[in-house]
C-alpha positions as CSV (number, residue, x, y, z in Angstrom):
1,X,-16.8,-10.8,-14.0
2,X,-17.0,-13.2,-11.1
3,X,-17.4,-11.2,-7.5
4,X,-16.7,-12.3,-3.8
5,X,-17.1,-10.6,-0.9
6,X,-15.3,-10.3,2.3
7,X,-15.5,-8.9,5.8
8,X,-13.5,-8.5,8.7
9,X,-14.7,-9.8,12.2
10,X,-13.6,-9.9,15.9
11,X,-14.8,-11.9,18.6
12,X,-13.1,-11.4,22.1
13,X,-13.7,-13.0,25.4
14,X,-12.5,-15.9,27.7
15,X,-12.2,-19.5,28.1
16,X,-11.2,-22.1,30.8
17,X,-8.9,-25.5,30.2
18,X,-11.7,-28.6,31.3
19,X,-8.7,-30.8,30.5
20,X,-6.1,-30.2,33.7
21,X,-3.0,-31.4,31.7
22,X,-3.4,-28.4,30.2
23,X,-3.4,-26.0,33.0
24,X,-6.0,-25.3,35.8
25,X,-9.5,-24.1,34.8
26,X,-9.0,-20.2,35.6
27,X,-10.8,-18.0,33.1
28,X,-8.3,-16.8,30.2
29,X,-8.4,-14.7,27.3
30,X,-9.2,-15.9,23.9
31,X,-10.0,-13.7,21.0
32,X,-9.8,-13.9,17.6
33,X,-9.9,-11.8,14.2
34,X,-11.0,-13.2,10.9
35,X,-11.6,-12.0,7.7
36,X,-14.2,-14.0,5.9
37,X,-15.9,-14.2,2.7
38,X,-16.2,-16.3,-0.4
39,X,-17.5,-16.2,-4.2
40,X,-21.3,-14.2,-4.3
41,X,-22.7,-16.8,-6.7
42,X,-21.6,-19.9,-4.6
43,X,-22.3,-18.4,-1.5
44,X,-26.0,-17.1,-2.5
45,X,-26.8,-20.8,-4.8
46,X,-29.7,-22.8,-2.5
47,X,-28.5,-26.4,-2.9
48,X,-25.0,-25.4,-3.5
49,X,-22.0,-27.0,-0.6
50,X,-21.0,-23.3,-0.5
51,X,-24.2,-22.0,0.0
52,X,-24.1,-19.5,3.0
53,X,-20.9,-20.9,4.4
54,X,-17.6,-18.9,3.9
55,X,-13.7,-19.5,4.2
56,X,-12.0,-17.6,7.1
57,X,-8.3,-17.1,7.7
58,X,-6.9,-14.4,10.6
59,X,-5.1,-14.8,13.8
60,X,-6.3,-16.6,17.3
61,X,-4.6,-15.7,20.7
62,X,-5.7,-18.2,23.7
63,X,-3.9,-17.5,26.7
64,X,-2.3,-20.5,28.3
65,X,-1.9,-21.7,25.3
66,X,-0.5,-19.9,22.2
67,X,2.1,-17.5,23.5
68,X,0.6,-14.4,21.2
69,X,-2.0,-14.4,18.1
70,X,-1.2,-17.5,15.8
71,X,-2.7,-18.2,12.1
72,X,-6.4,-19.7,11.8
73,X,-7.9,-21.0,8.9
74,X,-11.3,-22.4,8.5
75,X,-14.8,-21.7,7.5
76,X,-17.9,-20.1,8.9
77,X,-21.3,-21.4,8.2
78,X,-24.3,-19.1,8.5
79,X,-26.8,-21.4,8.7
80,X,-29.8,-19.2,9.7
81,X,-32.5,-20.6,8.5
82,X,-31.8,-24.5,8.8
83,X,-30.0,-24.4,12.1
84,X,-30.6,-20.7,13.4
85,X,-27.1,-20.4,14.1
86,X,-23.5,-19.4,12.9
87,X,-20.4,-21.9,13.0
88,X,-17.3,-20.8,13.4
89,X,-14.3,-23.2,12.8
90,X,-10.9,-22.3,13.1
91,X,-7.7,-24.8,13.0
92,X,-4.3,-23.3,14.4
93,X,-1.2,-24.6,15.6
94,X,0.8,-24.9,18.3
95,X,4.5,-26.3,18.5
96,X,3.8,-28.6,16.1
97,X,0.2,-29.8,17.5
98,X,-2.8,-28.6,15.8
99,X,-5.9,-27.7,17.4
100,X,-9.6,-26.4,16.6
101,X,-12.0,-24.3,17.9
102,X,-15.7,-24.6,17.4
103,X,-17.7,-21.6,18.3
104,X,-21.4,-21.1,17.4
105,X,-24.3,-18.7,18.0
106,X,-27.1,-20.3,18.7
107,X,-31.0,-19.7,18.6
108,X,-30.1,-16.4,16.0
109,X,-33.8,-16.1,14.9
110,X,-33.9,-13.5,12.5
111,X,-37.9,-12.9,12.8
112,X,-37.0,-12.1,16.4
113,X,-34.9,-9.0,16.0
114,X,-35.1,-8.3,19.4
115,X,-33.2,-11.0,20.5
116,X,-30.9,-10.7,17.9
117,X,-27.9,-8.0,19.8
118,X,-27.5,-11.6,22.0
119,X,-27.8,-14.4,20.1
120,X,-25.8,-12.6,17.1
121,X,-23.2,-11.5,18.9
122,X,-22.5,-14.2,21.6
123,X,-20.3,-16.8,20.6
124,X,-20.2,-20.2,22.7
125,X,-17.3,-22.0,21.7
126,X,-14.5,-25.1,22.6
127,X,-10.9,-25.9,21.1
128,X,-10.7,-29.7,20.8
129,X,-7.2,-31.1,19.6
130,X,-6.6,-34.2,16.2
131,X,-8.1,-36.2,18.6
132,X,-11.3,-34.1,19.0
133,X,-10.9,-34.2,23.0
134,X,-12.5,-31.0,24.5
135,X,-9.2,-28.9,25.9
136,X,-11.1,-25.4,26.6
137,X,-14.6,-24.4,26.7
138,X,-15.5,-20.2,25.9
139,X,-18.0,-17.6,25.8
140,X,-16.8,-14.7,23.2
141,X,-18.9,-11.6,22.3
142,X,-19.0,-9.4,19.4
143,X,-18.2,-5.9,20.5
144,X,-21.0,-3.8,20.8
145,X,-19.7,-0.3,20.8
146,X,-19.5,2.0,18.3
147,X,-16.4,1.4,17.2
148,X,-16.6,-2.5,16.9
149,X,-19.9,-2.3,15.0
150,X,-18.4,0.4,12.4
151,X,-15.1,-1.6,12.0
152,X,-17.6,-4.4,11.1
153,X,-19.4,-2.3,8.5
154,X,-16.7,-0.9,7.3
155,X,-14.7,-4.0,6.5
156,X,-17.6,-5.5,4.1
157,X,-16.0,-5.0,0.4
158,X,-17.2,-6.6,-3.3
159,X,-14.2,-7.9,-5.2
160,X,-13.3,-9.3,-7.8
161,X,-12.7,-13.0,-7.5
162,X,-9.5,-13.3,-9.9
């Protein structure tokens, strides 16, 4: 029997346009909610492509820009112990136009726990379009409450990978 696992995740915050055809640089809303996961033996195989990097597909709202949440698809790379970080990357449409964003957490050291309820849970992040130009920059947070760190917990499942 082949297992995967999968977990659900939110990240909410805001984001400014840096590109003015796009609208002025006020802050805006931008959240997303993933789940993510992949195949236990590729994504725990040193050497492997897969290895610690997982597929995500969920919804991603960016005010100014999407009119409500739209569909994301994409991959996150937890890359803690070669670039003490997390990658997040998400492509989504928009009238026809696709766009991704790019968000990492940065300087996750996980021998320094007591750094870890920042850098694990603050996400700095951009949406370039195909052309890679920057069109938004962000900062988006985990949430730290109760509820948001249970609903994370509680999400984490072992399937079967049919």
């Amino acid at each position: 029997m082949k297992l995967k696992f999968q977990m659900n995740e939110t990240m909410k915050g805001y984001h400014h346009f840096v590109d003015p055809s796009f609208g002025t640089p006020d802050e805006r809303i931008l959240f997303f909610t993933i789940s993510w996961g992949q195949s236990l033996r590729e994504f725990l195989a040193p050497g492997n492509p897969s290895f610690f990097l997982a597929g995500a597909k969920g919804e991603i709202f960016v005010e100014g820009l999407t009119k409500s949440p739209v569909p994301t698809m994409g991959s996150l790379d937890l890359s803690y112990l070669e670039k003490k970080g997390l990658r997040y990357e998400l492509a989504f449409d928009v009238d026809g136009k696709g766009y991704h964003f790019i968000g990492e957490k940065r300087d996750v050291k996980l021998w320094k726990p007591w750094m870890l309820p920042k850098t694990h849970t603050t996400c700095y992040g951009r949406i370039e379009d195909t052309k890679y130009r920057v069109i938004s920059k962000s900062v988006l947070h985990f949430p730290m409450d109760l509820k948001g760190i249970m609903s994370f917990l509680r999400s984490f499942q072992v399937l079967d990978e049919k």
